[in-house]
Backbone bond lengths (Angstrom), bond angles and torsions (degrees), N, CA, C in turn:
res aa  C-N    CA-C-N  psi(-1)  N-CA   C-N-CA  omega(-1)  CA-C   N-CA-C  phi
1 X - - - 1.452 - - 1.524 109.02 -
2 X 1.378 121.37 135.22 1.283 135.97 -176.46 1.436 133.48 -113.16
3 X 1.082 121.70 134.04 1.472 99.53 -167.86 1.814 102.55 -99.64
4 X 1.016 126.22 164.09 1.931 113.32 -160.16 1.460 106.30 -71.21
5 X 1.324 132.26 8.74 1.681 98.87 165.93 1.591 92.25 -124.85
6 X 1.572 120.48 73.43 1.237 147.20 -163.15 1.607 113.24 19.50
7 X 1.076 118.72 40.36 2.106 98.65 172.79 1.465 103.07 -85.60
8 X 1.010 121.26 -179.68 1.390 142.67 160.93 1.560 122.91 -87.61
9 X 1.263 104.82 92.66 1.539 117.33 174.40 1.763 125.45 -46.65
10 X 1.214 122.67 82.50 1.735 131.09 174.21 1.881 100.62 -27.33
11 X 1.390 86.37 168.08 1.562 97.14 156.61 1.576 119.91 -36.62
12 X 1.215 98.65 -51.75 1.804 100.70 -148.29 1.751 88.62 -80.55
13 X 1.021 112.38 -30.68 1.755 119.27 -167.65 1.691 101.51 -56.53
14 X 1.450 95.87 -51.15 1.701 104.99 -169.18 1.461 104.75 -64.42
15 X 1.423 110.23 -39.15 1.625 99.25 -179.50 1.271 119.59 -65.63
16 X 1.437 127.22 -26.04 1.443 136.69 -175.31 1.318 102.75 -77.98
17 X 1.665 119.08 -39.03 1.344 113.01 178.28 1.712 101.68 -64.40
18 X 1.369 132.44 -54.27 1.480 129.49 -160.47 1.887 99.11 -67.28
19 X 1.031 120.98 -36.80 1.355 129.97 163.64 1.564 110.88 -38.75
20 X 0.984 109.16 -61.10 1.471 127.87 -167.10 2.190 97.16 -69.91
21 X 1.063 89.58 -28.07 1.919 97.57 -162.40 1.332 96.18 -76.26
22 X 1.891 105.89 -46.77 1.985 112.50 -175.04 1.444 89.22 -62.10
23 X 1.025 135.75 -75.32 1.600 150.14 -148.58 1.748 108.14 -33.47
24 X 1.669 99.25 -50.29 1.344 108.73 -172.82 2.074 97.29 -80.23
25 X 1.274 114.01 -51.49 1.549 99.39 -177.31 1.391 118.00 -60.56
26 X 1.940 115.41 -14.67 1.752 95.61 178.15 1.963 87.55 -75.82
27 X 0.619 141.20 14.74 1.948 123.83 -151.87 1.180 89.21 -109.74
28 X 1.736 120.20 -45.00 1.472 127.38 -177.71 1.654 125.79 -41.60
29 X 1.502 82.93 -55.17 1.565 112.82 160.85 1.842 130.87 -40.49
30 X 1.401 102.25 -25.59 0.838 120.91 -179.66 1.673 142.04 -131.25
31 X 1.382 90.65 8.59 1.666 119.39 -165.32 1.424 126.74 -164.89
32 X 1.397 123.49 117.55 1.207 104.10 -176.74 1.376 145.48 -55.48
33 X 1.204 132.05 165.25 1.800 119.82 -163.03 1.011 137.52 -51.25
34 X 1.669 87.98 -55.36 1.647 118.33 156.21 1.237 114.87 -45.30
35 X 1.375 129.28 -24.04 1.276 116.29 -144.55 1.713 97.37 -110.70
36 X 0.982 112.76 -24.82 1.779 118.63 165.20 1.652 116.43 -79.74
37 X 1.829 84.13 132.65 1.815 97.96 -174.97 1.234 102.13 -122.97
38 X 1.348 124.25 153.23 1.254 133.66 175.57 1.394 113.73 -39.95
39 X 1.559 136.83 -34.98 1.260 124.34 -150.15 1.606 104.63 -91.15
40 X 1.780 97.87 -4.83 1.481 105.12 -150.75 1.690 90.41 -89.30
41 X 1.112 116.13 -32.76 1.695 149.09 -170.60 1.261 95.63 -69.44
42 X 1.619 114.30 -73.30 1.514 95.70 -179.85 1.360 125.64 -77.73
43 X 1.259 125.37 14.10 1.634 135.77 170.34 1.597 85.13 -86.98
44 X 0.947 106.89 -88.71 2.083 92.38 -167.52 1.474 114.21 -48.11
45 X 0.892 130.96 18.88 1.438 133.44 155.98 1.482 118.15 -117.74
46 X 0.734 133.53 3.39 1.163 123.37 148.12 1.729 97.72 119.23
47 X 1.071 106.45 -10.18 1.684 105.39 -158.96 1.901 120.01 -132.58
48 X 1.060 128.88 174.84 1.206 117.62 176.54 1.638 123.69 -97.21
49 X 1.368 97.25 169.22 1.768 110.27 -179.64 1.380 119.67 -35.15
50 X 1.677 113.28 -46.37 1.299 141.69 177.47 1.842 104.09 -49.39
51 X 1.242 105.58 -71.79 1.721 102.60 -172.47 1.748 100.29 -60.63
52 X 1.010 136.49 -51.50 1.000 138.47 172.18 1.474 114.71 -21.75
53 X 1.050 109.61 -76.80 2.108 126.36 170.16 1.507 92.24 -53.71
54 X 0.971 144.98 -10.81 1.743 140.39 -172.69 1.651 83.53 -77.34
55 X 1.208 113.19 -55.56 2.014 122.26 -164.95 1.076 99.86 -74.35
56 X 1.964 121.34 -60.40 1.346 98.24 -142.63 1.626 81.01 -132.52
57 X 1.648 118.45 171.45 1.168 131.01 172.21 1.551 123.34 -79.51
58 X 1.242 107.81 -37.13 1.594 129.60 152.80 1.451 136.11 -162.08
59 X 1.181 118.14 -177.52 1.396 104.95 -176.07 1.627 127.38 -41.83
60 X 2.044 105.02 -36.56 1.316 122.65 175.98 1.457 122.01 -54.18
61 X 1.153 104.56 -47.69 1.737 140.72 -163.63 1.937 77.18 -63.54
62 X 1.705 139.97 -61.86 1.221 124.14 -135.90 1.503 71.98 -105.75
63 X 1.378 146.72 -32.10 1.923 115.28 -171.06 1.397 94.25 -59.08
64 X 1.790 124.36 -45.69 1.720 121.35 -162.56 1.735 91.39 -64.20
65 X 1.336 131.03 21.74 1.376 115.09 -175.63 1.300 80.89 -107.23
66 X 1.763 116.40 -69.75 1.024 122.77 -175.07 1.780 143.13 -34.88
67 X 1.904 79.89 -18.66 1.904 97.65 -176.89 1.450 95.74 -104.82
68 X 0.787 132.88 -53.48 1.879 119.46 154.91 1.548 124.85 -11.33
69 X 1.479 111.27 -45.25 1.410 106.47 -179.69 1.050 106.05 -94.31
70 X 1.215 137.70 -43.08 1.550 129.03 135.48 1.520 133.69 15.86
71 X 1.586 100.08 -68.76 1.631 134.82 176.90 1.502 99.03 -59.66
72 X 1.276 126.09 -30.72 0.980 139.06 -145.98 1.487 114.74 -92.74
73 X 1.749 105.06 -37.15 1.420 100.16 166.65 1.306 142.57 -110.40
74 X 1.652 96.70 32.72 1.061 105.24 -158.65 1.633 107.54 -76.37
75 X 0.863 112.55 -0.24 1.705 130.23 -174.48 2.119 104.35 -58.28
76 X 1.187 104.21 -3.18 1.372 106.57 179.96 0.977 115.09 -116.82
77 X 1.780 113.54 -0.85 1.812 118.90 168.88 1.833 85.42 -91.17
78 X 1.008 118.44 -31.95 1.689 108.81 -177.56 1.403 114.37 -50.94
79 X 1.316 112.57 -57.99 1.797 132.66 -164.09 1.352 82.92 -57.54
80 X 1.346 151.28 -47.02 1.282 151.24 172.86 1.905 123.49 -41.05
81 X 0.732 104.22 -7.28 1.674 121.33 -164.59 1.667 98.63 -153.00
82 X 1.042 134.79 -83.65 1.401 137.45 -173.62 1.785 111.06 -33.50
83 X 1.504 107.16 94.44 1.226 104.75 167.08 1.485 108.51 98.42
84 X 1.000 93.33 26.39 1.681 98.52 -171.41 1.619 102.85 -112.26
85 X 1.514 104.43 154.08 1.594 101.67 171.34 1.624 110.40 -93.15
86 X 1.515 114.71 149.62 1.617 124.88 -178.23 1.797 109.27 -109.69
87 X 1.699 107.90 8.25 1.026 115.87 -177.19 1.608 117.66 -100.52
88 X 1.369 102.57 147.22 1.392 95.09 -179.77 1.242 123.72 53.40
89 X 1.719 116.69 -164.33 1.769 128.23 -175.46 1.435 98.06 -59.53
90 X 1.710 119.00 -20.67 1.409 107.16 -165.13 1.701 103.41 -82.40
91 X 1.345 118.94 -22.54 1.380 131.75 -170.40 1.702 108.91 -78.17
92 X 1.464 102.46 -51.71 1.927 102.22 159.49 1.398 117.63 -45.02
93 X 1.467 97.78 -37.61 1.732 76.87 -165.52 1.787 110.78 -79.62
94 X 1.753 106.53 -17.61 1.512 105.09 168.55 0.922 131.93 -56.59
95 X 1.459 112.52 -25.54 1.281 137.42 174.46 1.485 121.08 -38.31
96 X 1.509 91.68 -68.79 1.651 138.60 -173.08 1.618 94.50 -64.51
97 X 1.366 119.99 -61.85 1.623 116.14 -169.42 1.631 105.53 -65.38
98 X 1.267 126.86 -36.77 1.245 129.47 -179.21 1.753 99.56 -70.43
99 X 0.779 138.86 -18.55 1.818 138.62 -175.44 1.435 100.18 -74.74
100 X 1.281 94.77 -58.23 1.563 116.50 -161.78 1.660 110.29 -79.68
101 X 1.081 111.20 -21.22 1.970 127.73 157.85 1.138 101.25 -69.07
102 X 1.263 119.05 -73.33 1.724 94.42 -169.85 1.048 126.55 -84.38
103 X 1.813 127.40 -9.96 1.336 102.55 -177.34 1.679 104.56 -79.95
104 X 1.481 127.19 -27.19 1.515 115.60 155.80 1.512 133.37 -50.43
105 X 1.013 119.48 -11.52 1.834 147.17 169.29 1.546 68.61 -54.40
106 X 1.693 92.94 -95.01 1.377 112.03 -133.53 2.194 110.31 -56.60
107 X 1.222 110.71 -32.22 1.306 130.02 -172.38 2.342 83.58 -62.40
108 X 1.080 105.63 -56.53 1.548 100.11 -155.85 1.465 104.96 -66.78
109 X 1.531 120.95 -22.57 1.294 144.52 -168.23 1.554 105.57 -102.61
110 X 0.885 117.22 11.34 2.047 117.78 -166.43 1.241 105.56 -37.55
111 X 1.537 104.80 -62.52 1.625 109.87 -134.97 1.511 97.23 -88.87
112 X 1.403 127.70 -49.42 1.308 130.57 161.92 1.625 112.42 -36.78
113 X 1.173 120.60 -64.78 1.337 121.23 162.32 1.393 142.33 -18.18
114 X 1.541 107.77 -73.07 1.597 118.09 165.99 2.017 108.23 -59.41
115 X 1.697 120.41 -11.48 1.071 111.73 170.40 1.278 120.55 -68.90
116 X 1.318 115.15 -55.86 1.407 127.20 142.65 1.475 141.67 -26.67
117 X 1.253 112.66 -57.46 1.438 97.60 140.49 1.506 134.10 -58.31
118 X 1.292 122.57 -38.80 1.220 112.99 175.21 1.498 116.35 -60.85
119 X 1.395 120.73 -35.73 1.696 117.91 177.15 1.227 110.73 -63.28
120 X 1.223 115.17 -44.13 1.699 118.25 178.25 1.291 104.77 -60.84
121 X 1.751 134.50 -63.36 1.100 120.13 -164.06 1.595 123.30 -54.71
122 X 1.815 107.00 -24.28 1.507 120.71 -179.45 1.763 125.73 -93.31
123 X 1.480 85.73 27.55 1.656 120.43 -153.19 1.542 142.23 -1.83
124 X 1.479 84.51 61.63 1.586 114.33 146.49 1.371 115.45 -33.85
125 X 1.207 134.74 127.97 1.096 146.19 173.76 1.223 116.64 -52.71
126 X 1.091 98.50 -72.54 1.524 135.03 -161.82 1.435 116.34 -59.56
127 X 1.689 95.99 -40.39 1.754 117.64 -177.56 1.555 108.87 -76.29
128 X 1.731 110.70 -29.49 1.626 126.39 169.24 1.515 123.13 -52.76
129 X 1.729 95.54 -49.66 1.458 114.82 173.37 1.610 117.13 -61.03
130 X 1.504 93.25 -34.66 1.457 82.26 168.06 1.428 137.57 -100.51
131 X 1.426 123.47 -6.82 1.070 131.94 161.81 1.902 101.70 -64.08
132 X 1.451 94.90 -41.91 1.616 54.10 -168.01 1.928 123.25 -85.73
133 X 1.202 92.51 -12.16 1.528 99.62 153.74 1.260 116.38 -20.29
134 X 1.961 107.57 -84.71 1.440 105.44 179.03 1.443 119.42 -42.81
135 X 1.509 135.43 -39.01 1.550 136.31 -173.26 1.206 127.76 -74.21
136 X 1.801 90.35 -29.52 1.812 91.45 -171.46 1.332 117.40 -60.57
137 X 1.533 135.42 -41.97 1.468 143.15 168.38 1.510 110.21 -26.72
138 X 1.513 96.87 -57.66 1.566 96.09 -167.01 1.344 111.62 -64.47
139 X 1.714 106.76 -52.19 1.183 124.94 -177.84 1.746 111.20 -38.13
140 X 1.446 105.15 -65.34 1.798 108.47 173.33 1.634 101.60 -40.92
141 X 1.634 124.76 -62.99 1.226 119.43 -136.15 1.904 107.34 -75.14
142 X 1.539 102.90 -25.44 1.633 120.33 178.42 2.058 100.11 -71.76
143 X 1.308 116.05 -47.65 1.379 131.43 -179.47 1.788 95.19 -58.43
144 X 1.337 118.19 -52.20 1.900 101.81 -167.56 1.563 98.36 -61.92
145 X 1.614 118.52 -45.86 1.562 123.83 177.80 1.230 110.02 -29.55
146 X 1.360 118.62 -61.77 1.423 106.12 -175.24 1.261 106.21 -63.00
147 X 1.421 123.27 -68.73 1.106 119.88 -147.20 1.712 93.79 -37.92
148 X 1.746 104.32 -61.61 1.726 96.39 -167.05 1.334 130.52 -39.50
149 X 1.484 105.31 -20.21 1.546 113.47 172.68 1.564 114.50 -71.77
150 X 1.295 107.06 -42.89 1.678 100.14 175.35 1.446 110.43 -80.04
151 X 1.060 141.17 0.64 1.457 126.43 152.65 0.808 109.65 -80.50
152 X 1.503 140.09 9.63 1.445 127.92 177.82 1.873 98.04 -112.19
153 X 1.272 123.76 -2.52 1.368 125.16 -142.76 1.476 135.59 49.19
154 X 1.466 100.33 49.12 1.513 96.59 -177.53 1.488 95.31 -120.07
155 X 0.932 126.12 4.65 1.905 130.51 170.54 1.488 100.18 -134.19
156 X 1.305 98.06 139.61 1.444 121.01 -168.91 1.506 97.84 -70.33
157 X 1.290 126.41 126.55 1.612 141.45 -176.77 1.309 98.84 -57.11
158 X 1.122 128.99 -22.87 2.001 117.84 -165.33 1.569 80.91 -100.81
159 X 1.544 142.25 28.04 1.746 122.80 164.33 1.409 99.88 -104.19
160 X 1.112 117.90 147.18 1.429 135.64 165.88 1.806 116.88 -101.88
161 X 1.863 86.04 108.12 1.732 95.91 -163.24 1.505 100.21 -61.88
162 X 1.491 122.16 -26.96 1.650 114.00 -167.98 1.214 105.00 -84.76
163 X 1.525 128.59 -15.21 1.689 123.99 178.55 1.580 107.31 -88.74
164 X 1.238 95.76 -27.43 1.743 111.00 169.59 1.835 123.82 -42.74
165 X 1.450 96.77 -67.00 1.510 142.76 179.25 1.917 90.14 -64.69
166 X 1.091 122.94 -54.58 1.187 96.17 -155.11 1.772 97.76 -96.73
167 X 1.208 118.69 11.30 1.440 111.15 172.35 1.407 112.70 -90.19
168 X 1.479 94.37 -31.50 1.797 113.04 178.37 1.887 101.15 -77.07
169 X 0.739 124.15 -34.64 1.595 106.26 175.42 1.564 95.38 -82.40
170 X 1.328 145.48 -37.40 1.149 138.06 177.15 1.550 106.58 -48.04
171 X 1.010 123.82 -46.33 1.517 119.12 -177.08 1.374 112.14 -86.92
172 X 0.749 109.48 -13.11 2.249 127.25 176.58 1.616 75.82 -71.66
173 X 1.225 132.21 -95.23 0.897 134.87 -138.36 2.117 129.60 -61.39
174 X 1.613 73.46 -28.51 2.173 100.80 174.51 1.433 95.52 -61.53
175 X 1.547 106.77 -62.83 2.000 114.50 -162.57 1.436 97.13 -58.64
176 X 1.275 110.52 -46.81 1.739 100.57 -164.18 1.668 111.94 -71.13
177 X 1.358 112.90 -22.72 1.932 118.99 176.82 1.479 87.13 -73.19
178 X 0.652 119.39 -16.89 2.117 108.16 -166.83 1.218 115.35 -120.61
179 X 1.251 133.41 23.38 1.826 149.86 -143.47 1.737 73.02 -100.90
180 X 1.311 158.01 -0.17 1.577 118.92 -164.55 1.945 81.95 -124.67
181 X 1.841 100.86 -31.87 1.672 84.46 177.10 1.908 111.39 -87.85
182 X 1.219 116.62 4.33 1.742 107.54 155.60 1.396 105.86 -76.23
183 X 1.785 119.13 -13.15 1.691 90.71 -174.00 1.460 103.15 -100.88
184 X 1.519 121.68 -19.89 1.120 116.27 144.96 1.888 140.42 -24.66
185 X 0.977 80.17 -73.13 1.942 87.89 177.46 1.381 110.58 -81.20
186 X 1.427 116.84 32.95 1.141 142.38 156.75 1.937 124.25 58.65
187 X 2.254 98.80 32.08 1.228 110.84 145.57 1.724 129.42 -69.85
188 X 1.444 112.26 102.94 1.695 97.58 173.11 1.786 118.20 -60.35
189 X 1.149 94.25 140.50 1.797 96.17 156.01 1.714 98.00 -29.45
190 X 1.338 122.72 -74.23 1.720 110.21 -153.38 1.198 113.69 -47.79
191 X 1.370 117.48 -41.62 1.383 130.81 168.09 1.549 101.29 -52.46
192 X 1.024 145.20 -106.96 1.056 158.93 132.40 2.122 109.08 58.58
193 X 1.094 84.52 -90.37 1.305 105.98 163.65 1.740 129.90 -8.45
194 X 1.581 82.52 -80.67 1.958 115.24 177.32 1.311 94.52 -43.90
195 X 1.720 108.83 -79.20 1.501 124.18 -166.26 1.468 108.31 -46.67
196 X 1.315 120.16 -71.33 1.579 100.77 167.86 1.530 120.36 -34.81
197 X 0.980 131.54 -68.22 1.413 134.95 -170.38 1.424 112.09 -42.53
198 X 1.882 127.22 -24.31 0.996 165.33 -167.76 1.547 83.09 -67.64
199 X 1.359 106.49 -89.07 1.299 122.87 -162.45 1.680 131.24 -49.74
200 X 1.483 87.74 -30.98 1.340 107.97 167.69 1.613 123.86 -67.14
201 X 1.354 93.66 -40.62 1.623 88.69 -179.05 1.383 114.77 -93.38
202 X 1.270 112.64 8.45 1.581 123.17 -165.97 1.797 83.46 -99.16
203 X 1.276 133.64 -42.38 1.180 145.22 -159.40 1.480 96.15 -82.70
204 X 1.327 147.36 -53.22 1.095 142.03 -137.91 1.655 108.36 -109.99
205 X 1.382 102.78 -27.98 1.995 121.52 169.79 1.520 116.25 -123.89
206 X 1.418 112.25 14.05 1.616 111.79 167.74 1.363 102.39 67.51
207 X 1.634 129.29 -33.07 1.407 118.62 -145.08 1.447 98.16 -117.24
208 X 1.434 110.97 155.10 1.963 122.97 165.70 1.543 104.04 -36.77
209 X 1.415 118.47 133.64 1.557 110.77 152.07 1.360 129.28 -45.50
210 X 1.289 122.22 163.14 1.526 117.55 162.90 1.621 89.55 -107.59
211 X 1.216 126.73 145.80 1.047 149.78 -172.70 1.242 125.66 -128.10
């Protein structure tokens, strides 16, 4: 670990830096992006503006830290899809565990998240690279599903598993940024849930669940 004009960050350095990393993601949570400044960051941490710029270059420079580790775990929306069956009661319920994986992904990850989308949508590079980081896993692991299904003939040969896969994480990803205005306009999660899970398996095997 480094601090930006390359030294090597000690024990105590790294904790002030991860200090400094929680400090700014509870603020996210609670304030818009724009609207957090370094001095405010290193006041709830305990420390000043100065150590702060020791870690990061600016506030931007430590969320793209913060969405990195992020990127990072997405390896447990994979285990969700990777290796899984799309057949039968066993294929509903993949359905169902993949719904219920990511919209907790995305719910535990909010505020970091919608940052990320917002850089990407205002096309940030960097914020692009990393969105799609987090997606691509899923995206590949939902895309081999099909395909494996049409080598078996259970998906019609004229579907395209990667246009498939990436419309279905496209909508994984819309419902779950917007999970507080479906409970708004007065969709529950229970509701919520099924029907997605619905869609998913209707998308990935063409056919009704068995249930």
């Amino acid at each position: 670990m480094r601090t930006v004009d390359g030294r090597v960050a000690g024990r105590r350095g790294q904790a002030t830096r991860q200090k400094l990393l929680d400090c700014l993601s509870e603020m996210l949570s609670s304030s818009p992006y724009r609207d957090v400044k370094v001095i405010d960051v290193a006041r709830k941490a305990g420390t000043s503006p100065a150590t702060f710029y020791q870690y990061f270059p600016d506030v931007e420079g430590a969320v793209l830290e913060i969405a990195d580790e992020v990127a990072s775990e997405t390896a447990e929306l994979t285990e969700l899809t990777q290796g899984r069956s799309w057949v039968g009661k066993a294929g509903w319920q993949t359905a169902q565990e993949l719904v219920e994986g990511f919209l907790e992904f995305w719910r535990r990850n909010d505020a970091i998240l919608r940052v990320v989308d917002l850089g990407a949508a205002e096309g940030d590079k960097r914020f692009a690279k990393l969105r799609t980081k987090i997606l691509s896993p899923v995206n590949s692991s939902l895309s081999n599903s099909v395909a494996e299904l049409q080598s078996k003939g259970r998906v019609d040969k004229d579907v395209s598993p990667a246009a498939v896969a990436g419309a279905l994480v496209a909508m994984l990803a819309a419902v779950a940024s917007h999970q507080k205005g479906f409970t708004q306009s007065g969709v529950k999660q229970a509701e919520l849930k099924p029907n997605l899970a619905l869609l998913v398996y209707l998308g990935v095997t063409g056919k009704k669940p068995t249930k």
